[in-house]
Structure formats: C-alpha cells, structure tokens
C-alpha positions in Angstrom: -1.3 4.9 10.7 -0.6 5.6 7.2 2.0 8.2 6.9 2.9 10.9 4.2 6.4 9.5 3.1 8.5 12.0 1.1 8.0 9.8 -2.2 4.5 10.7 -2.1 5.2 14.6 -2.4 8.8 14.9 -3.6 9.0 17.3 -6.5 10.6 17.2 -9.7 11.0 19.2 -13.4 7.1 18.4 -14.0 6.0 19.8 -10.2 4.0 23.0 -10.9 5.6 25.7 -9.0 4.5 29.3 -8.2 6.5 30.3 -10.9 5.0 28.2 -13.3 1.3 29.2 -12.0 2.1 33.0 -12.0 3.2 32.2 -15.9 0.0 30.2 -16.8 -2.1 33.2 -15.2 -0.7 36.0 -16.5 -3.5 36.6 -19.2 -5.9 37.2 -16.5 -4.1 38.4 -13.4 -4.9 42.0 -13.8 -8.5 40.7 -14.2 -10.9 41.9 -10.9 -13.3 39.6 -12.3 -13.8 36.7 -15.3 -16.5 36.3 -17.9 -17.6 33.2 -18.0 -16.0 32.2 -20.6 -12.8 33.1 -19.4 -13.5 31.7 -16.1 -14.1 28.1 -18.0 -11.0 27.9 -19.9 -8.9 28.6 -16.8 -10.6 26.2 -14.6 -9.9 23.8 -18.2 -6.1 24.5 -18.1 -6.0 23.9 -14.7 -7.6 21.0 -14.6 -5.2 19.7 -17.3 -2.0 20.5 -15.7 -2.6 19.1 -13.0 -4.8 15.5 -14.0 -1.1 14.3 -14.1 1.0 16.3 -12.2 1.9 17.5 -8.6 2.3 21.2 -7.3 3.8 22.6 -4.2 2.0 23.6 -1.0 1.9 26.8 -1.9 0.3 26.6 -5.1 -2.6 24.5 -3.6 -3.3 27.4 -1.6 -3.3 29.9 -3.9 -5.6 27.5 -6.1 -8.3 28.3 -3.7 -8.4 31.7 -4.8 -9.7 30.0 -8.2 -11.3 26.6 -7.7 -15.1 25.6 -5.9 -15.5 22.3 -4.3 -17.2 21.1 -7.9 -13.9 21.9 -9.9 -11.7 20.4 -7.3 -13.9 17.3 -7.5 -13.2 17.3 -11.2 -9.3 17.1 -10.8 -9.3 14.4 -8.6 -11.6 12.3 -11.0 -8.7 13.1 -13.5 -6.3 12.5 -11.9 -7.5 9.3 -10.6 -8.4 8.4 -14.4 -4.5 8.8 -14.8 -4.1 6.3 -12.2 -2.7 9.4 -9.9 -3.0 10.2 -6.2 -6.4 12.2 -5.9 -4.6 14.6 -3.8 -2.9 17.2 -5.9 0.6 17.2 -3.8 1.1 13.9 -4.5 3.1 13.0 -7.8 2.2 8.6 -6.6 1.3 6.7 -9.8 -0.3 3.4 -9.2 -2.4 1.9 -12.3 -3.5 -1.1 -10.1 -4.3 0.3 -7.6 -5.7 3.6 -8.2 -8.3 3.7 -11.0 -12.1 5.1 -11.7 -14.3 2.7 -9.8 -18.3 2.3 -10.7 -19.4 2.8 -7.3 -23.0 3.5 -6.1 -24.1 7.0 -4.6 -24.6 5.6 -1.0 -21.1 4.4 -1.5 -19.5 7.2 -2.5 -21.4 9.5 0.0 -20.3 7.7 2.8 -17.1 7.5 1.5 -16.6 3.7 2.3 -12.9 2.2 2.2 -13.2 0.7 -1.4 -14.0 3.8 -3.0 -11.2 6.1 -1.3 -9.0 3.3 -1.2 -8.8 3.3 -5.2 -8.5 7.2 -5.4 -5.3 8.2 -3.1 -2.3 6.7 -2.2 -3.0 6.6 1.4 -5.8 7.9 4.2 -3.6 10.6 5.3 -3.6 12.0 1.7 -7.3 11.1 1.2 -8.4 13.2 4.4 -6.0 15.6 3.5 -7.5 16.1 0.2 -11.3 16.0 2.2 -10.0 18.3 4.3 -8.8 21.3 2.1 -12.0 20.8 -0.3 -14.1 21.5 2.5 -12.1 24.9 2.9 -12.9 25.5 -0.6 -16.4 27.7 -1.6 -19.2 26.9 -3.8 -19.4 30.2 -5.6 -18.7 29.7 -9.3 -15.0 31.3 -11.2 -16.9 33.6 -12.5 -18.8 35.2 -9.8 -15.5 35.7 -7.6 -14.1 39.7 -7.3 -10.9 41.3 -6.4 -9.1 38.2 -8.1 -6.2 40.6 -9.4 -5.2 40.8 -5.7 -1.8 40.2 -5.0 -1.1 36.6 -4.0 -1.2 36.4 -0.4 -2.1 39.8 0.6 -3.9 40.7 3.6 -7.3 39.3 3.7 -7.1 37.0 0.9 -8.5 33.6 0.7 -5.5 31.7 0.2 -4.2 33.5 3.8 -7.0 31.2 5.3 -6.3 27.9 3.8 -5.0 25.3 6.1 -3.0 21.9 4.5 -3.9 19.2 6.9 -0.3 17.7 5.9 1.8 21.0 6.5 0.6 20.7 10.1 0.8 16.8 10.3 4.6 17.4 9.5 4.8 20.4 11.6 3.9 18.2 14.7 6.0 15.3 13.9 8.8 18.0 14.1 7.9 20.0 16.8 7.0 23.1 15.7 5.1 25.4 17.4 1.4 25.7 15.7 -0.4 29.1 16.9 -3.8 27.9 14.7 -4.2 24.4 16.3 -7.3 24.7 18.2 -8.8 25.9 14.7 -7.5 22.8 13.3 -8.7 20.5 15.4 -12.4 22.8 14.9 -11.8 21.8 11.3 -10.8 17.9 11.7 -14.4 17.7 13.9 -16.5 19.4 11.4 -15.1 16.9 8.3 -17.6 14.2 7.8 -15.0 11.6 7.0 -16.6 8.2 7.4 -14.2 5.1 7.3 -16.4 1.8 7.2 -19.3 4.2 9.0 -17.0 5.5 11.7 -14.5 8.3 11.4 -11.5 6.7 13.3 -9.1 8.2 11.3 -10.0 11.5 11.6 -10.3 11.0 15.1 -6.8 9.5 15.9 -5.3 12.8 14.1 -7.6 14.6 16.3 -6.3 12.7 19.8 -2.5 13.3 18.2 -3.5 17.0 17.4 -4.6 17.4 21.0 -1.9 15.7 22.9 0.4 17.9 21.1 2.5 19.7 23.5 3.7 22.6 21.8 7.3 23.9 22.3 8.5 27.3 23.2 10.8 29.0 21.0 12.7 32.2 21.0 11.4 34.8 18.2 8.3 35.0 16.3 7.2 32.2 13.9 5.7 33.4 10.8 3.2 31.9 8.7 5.8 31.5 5.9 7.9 29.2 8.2 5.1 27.0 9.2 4.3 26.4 4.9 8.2 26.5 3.9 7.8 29.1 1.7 10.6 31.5 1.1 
C-alpha cells in the first residue's frame, strides 16, 4: 500500500494557509452572491495559486465552498502541467514522472493505472483527490448564495467535507472517528477503477472496517480530528 509520507504534504513559506486565503478573498467575502464575472476571476486566481503550490487541510475544505467538480478538474490539469501532485495537499514535484498524458476517453473514464499514475504522486493521494471531488457540487460560482457566511459556521458546506487522508492518518493513530460508517458509505459509492477493479479503494474500505475504535475520556471535536486550532 502506497502511503501518504510527510514529504508529500509538509508545508513551507509557499503553502497557502487560511490566512493567506482569507487575504486573497477579501474583495468578495461580504459578497452573498457573485456575478459572473466576479465568480470567473476568482475561480482564475485560484486556480493560479494553487497550479504550483500546496495548501493546508483546512483550506481544501473551505475551497468547497467555492469550487464545482469542473473547476477542481481544472487545477489538477495545472498542476499536473507543472509536473505537480494532482492532489492540492501535496507540494511532490516530479517532471518525469508526472506530466499531461494524451490519453483516450475510455482511458481516462476508467481511470486506468497509466493515466493516474502520471497525475499524483501516489494512489492514496489519487483516491484522495477522487474522493473529495466527488464531495464537491456541480452548481456553477456564480449560482452559489449565502457565500459571505462565516467560514465554518453551522450548516456550511465546508462543515460537511470529509479528507480521505485526515481520517487515513487518524486511524493509523488511533483516534477515535464518530463519522466512519459515513466514510466507508463514501469509499463504496467512489467509482475508482484500478486496471477495471477497485482494489484499492477496497483494501482502505476492509482497513476502515476493521478499525477498532478506542475509548477516550472527554469529547472529541471536529477541530481535533482536522488539526485545526
């Protein structure tokens, strides 16, 4: 099993932080809703920040306040253009082996090895990548309300986003995971194919499910489980 090594997602003066993101929105966070014009020059920036670097868990979360499944598909594509990790956590640079590969539709709808294998670093961070663009929505910038919310208030789509790795690490050390059935849900639902069968997704389901969760003293909050302060 290909792991997530702390290479892959270290950060570093060029890792966009929430700090940085609150900055780079601040034109339109008091914005409810975005023209379309606005809308396109904010999915633009953001695309451009991060075709060639990395941000932190949180950020990707709060990204899916703002990005569809198209516009997600679009950073990847740049960053792999860079010769980047598809997977916007990951800061890996590889020029031989990651690069844009002519590849035909059947093969990139099945999502055979030699087209993923040329566009992350490793199949964890490739279904990882699968598995929070599924979480993302369709619906266009533009056509998105209440996106002045406050970050992470009550009912918010980023509240709902799940990172495949945060909970991959969380196992590894232990920690208890109140969600997990939904995971699993999730892992079952992606239509992962690896050489036509979806073993990988499958062996992080059997790991998910044999995952005997321990009993700790207190309450754990959703801020623990994501690191965030």
């Amino acid at each position: 099993m290909d792991g997530i090594t702390i290479e892959d997602t270290r950060t570093d003066a060029n890792t966009i932080t929430v700090e940085k993101f609150h900055d780079l929105l601040l034109p339109v966070l008091h914005k409810p809703i975005l023209t379309p014009k606005e809308a396109n020059q904010l999915t633009f920036h953001l695309t451009e920040l991060l075709m060639i670097n990395n941000c932190e868990p949180k950020v990707l979360r709060i990204l899916s306040r703002y990005l569809s499944k198209k516009s997600y598909e679009e950073i990847v594509e740049e960053r792999v253009i860079e010769h980047f990790c598809g997977y916007p956590l990951c800061k890996h640079n590889d020029p031989k082996k990651i690069k844009d590969m002519q590849v035909n539709s059947l093969v990139k709808s099945l999502k055979m090895p030699r087209y993923y294998k040329s566009r992350y670093c490793c199949k964890n961070h490739y279904l990882c990548s699968e598995f929070y663009k599924n979480q993302l929505s369709f619906e266009a910038l533009f056509m998105r309300v209440n996106l002045n919310q406050p970050w992470f208030a009550e009912d918010t789509v980023e509240n709902g986003v799940v990172l495949l790795d945060q909970y991959i690490n969380m196992k590894e050390k232990g920690i208890e995971v109140d969600d997990l059935d939904n995971v699993i849900d999730m892992l079952r639902r992606m239509n992962v194919e690896d050489s036509g069968s979806d073993t990988k997704a499958q062996e992080l389901i059997e790991k998910f499910e044999g995952f005997k969760v321990i009993e700790h003293t207190g309450t754990q909050k959703s801020n623990d489980i994501y690191g965030n302060e």
